[in-house]
C-alpha positions in Angstrom: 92.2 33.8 113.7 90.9 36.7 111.6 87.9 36.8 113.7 89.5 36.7 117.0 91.3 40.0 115.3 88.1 41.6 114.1 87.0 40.9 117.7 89.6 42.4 119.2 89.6 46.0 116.8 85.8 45.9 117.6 86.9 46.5 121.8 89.4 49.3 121.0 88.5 52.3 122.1 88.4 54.3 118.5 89.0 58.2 118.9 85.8 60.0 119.3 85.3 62.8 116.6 85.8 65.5 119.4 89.3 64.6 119.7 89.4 64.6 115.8 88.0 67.9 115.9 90.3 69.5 119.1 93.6 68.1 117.6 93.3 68.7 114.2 90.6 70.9 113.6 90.9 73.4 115.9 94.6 73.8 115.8 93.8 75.2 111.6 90.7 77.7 112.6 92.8 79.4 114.9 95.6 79.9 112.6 93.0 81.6 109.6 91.5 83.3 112.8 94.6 85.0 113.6 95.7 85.2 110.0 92.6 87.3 109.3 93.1 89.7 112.7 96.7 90.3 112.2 97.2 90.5 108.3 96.5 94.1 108.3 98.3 95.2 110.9 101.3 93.9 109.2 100.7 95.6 106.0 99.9 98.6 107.9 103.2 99.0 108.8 105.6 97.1 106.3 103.5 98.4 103.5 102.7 101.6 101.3 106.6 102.6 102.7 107.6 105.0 99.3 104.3 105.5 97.2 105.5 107.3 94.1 102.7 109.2 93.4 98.7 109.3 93.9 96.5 106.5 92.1 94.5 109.1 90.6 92.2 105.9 89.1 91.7 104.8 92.9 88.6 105.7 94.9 89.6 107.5 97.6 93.0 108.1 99.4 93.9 107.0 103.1 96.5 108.9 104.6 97.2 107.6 107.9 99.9 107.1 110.7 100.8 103.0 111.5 100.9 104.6 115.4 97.7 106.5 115.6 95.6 104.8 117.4 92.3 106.0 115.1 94.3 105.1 112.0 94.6 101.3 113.6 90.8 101.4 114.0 90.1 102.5 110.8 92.9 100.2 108.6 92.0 97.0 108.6 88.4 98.1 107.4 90.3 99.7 104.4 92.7 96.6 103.9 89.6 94.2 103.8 87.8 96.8 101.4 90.7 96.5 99.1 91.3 92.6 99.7 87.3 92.6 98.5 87.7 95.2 95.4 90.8 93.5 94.1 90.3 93.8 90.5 88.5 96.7 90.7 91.1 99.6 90.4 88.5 102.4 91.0 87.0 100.9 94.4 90.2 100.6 95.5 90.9 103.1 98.3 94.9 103.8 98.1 96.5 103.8 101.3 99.5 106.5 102.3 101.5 106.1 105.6 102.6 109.8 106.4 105.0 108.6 109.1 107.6 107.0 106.8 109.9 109.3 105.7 109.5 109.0 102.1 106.2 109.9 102.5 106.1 112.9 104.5 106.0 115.3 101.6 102.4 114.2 101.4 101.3 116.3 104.4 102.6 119.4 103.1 101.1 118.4 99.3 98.0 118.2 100.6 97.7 120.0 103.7 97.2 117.0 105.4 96.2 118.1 109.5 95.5 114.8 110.9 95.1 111.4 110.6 93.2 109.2 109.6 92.2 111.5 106.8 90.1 110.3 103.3 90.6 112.3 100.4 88.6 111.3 97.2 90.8 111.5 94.0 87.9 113.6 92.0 88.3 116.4 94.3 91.2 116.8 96.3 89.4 119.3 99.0 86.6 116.5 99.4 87.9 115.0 102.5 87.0 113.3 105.7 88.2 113.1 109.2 86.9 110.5 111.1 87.0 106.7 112.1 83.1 106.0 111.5 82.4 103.3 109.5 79.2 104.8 108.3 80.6 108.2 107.5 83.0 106.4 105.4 81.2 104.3 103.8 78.8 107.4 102.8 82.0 109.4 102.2 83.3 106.6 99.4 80.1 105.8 98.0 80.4 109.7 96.5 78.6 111.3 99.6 80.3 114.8 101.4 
């Protein structure tokens, strides 16, 4: 009898490993897929609502707009940089939103004419206008 049953298991069709894959697999890739595209734009605009003051011990300083289009370029490149730099407090590059209300005072503080603008925290008239990831890159790494 147990053979007939071995037999029998032996003639069933078993699931291939591309169903494995499609049902179970895939279904978890496309989740951390879309995790990873839309984490920042999340933060971007639920985060950095009331910043107190300026991280004088950060980097560089993003101010930026959660509608301008430039600024949601630009973001998620910062929000990965930080995610990266973690532990490191001075590559960190701290991140303002000037359209929330508490923090509109920034604008006028720092004379802040559009957005997305970088403003190293060594030298507050060391800044940078621009959404190219090479001229940012230079600009953080100490460059004018």
């Amino acid at each position: 009898m147990k053979q007939r049953i071995k037999r029998l298991d032996k003639n069933k069709p078993s699931r291939s490993v591309t169903k494995i894959v499609i049902i179970k697999v895939l279904p978890v890739i496309v989740f951390l897929v879309a995790g990873f595209l839309l984490v920042p734009y999340g933060s971007m605009y639920f985060q950095n609502n009331k910043v107190a003051n300026v991280n004088t011990k950060a980097e560089a300083i993003l101010f930026y707009n959660a509608n301008c289009p430039h600024c949601q370029k630009v973001y998620p490149k910062i929000f990965w940089h930080n995610i990266l730099n973690f532990k490191n407090e001075s590559k960190q590059i701290q991140t303002i939103n000037v359209q929330n209300t508490n923090n509109k005072h920034y604008v006028a503080d720092f004379a802040i004419q559009s957005t997305p603008t970088f403003m190293k925290t060594t030298n507050l008239n060391q800044r940078l206008v621009s959404t190219n990831s090479q001229k940012i890159n230079y600009f953080i790494k100490g460059g004018h």
